[in-house]
C-alpha positions as CSV (number, residue, x, y, z in Angstrom):
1,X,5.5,17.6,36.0
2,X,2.1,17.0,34.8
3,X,1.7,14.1,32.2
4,X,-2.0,13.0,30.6
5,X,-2.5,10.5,28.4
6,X,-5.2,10.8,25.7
7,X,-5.8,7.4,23.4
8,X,-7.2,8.1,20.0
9,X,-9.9,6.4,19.8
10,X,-11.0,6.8,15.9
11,X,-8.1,5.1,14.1
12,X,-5.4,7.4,12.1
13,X,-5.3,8.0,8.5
14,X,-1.7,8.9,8.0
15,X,1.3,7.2,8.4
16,X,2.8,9.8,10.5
17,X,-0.2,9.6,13.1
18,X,0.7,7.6,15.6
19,X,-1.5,4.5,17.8
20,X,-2.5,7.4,20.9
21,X,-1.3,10.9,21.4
22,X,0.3,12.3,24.7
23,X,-0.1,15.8,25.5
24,X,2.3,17.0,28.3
25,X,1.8,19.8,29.9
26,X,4.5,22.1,31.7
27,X,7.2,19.7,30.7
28,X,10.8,20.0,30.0
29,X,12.3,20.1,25.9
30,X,14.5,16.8,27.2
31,X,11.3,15.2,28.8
32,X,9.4,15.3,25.1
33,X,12.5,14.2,22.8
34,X,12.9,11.3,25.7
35,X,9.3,10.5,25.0
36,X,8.9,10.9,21.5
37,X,12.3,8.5,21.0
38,X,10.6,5.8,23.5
39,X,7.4,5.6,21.6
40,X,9.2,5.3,18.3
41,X,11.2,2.1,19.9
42,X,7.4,0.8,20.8
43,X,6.4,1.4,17.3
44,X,9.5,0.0,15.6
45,X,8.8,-3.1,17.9
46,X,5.5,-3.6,16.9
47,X,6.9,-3.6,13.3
48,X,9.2,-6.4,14.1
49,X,7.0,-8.8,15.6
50,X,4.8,-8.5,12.6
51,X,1.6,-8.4,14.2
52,X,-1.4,-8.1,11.7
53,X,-3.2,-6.1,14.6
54,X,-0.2,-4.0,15.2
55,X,-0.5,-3.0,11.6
56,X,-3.9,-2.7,11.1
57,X,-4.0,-0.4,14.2
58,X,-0.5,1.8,13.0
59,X,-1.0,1.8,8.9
60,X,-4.3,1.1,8.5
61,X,-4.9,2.9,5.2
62,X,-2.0,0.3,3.5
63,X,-3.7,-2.0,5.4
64,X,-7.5,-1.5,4.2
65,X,-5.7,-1.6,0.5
66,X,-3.5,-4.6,0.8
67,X,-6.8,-6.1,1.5
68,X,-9.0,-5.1,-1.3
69,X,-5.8,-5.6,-3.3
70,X,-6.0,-9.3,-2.6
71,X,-9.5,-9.8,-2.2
72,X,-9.1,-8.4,-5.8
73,X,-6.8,-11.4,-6.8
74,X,-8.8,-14.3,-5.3
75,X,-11.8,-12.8,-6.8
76,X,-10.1,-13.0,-10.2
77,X,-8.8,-16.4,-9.9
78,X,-11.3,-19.1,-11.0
79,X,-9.1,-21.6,-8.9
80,X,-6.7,-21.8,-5.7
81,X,-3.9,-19.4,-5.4
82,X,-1.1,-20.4,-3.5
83,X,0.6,-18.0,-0.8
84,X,3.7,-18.0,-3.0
85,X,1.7,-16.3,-6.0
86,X,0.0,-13.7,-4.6
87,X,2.8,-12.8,-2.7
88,X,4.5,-12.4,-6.2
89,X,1.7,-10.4,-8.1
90,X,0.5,-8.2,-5.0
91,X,4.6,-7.5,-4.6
92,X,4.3,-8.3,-1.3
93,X,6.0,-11.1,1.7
94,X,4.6,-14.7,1.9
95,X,3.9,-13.8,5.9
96,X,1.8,-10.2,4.8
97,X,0.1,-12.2,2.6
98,X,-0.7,-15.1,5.4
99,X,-1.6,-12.3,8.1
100,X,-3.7,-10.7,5.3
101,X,-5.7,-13.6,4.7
102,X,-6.2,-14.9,8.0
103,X,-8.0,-11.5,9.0
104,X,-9.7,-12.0,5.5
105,X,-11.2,-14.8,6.1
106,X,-12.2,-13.8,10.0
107,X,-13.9,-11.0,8.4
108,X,-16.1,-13.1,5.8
109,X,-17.0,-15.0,8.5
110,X,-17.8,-12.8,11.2
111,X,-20.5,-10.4,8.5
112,X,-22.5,-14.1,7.7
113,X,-21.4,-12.9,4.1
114,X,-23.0,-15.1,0.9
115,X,-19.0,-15.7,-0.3
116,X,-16.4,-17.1,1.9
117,X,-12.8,-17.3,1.5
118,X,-11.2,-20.3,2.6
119,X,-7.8,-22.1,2.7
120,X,-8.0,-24.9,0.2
121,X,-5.4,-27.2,-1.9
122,X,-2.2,-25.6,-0.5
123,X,-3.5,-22.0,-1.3
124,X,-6.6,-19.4,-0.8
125,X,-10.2,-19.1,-2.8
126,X,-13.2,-17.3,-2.9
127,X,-16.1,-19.3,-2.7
128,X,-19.9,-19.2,-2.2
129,X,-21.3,-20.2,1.1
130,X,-22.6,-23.8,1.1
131,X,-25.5,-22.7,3.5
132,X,-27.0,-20.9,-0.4
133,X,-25.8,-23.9,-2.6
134,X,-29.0,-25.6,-3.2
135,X,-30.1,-21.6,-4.4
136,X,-27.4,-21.3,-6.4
137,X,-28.8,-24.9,-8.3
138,X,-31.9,-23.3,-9.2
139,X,-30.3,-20.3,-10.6
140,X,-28.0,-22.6,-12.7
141,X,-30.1,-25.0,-13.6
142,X,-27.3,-27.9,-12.1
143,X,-28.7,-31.2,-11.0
144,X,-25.9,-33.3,-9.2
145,X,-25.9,-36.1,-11.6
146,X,-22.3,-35.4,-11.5
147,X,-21.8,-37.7,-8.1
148,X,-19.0,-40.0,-7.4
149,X,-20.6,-43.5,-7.8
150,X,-20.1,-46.1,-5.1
151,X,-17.0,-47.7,-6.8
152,X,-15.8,-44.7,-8.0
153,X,-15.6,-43.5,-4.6
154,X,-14.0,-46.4,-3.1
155,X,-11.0,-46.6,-5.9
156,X,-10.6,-42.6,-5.5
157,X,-10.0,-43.6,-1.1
158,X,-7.4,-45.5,-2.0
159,X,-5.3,-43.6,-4.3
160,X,-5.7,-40.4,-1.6
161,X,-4.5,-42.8,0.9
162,X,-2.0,-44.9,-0.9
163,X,-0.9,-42.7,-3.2
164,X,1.1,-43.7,-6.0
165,X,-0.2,-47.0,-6.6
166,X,-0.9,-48.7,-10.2
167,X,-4.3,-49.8,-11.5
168,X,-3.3,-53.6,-10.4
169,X,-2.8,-52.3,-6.7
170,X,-5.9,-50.4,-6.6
171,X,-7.4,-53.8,-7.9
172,X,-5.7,-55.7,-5.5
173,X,-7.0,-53.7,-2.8
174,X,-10.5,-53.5,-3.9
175,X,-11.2,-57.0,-5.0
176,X,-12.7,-56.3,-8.5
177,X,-11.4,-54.7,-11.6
178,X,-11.1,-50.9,-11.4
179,X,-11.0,-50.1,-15.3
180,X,-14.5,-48.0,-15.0
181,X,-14.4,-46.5,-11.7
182,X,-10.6,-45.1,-12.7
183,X,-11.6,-43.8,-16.4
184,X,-14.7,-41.8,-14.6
185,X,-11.9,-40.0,-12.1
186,X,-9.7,-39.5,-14.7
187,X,-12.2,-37.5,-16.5
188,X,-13.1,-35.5,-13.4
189,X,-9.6,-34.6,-13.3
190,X,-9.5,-36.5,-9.4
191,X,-6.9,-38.5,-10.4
192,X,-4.2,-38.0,-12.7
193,X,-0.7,-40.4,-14.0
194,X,2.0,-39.4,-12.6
195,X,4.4,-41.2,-14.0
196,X,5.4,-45.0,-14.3
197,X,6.6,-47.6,-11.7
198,X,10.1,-49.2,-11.9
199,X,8.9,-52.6,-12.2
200,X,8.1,-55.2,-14.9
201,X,6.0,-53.6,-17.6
202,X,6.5,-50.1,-15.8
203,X,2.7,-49.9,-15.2
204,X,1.5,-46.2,-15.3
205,X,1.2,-44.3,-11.2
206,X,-2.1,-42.9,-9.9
207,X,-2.6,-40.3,-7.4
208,X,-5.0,-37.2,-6.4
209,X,-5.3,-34.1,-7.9
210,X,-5.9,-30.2,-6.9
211,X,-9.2,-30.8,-8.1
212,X,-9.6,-33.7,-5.3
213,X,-8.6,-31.4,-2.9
214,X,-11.2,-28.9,-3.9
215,X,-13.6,-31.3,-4.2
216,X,-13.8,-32.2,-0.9
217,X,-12.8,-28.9,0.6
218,X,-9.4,-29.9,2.1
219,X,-6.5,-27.9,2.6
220,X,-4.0,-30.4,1.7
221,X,-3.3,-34.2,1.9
222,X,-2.4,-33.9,5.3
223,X,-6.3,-33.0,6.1
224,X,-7.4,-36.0,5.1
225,X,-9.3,-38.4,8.2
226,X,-6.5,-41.2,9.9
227,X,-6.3,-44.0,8.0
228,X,-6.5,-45.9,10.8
229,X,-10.0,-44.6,10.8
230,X,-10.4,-46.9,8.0
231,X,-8.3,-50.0,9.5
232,X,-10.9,-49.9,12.6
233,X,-13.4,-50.7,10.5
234,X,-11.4,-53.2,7.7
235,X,-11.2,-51.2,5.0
236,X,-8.2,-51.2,4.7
């Protein structure tokens, strides 16, 4: 029995196309229905273990629109969207959606593209590249008058790290009175009340927001530098 292998090399553009094809020649009817049920197993396994490449390489024209379809949806979305709503609007599993993304981003980064798409604040965005930020000033006409001033910054590190604490903490903590430095992150929308402590008075709670997050480009809380970073050097 004479058996050759030929991989397809070009990938398929049906779903009934399969990964390679196999043409055997002077072979039995029970040699080819073996085969055919064997290579089906390897498919359906591939399927299983959810493998983006597996995918990409079996389905790719769903794949190719799965992502545009979400590229579409960042692109729309002036802010993060979390896995949990795209999943949702695109009608499609939290993992797809992860697997999707993570090739995404791959791809932006690998073409030295102009926008990026990143994992920020629990969830995905599309964002320019920071390599063309200072061009994007000019065109905008932006000045960065809108820094974080010393004591702003300072009283913003201590509510990411201690978070919630009241105004009398963060002044505690600081050594000075914290009345300016917490109205100007307020306004930024880097802070926000979160509710009120069970003590005397039941002093309003401070922590970080979403916008803190994408501020700095983190991921999530859990992205943020060791405190004990900080206690090293007695800031804290």
């Amino acid at each position: 029995m004479k058996v050759e292998a030929v991989r397809i090399i070009s990938a398929p553009t049906r779903f009934h196309e399969y990964w390679f094809k196999v043409i055997i020649k002077n072979s039995t009817l029970n040699f080819k229905i073996i085969f055919a049920i064997l290579l089906q197993m390897e498919i359906q396994l591939a399927l299983n273990q959810k493998n983006d490449k597996c995918q990409s390489i079996l389905f790719p024209d769903i794949w190719q629109k799965q992502k545009a379809l979400l590229e579409s949806l960042l692109f729309a979305s002036a802010e993060p969207v979390s896995v949990s709503s795209i999943a949702k609007a695109a009608e499609m599993k939290d993992y797809e959606v992860r697997e999707i993304m993570a090739a995404l981003i791959l791809e932006y980064q690998e073409r030295i593209s102009g926008i990026l798409i990143i994992e920020i604040a629990d969830g995905y965005q599309m964002v320019t590249n920071q390599e063309y930020s200072g061009y994007i000033r000019k065109l905008k006409n932006i000045n960065i008058s809108n820094r974080l001033s010393q004591a702003a910054l300072e009283t913003l590190t201590i509510v990411a790290y201690k978070q919630p604490l009241t105004k009398l903490e963060i002044d505690h903590i600081r050594g000075v009175n914290t009345d300016g430095a917490l109205k100007s992150l307020l306004e930024k929308k880097l802070i926000k009340i979160m509710g009120k402590k069970e003590t005397l008075g039941r002093p309003f709670l401070y922590s970080t927001t979403n916008k803190f997050l994408e501020y700095f480009g983190l991921k999530n809380l859990a992205a943020l530098p060791s405190i004990k970073d900080f206690n090293d050097n007695g800031l804290f």
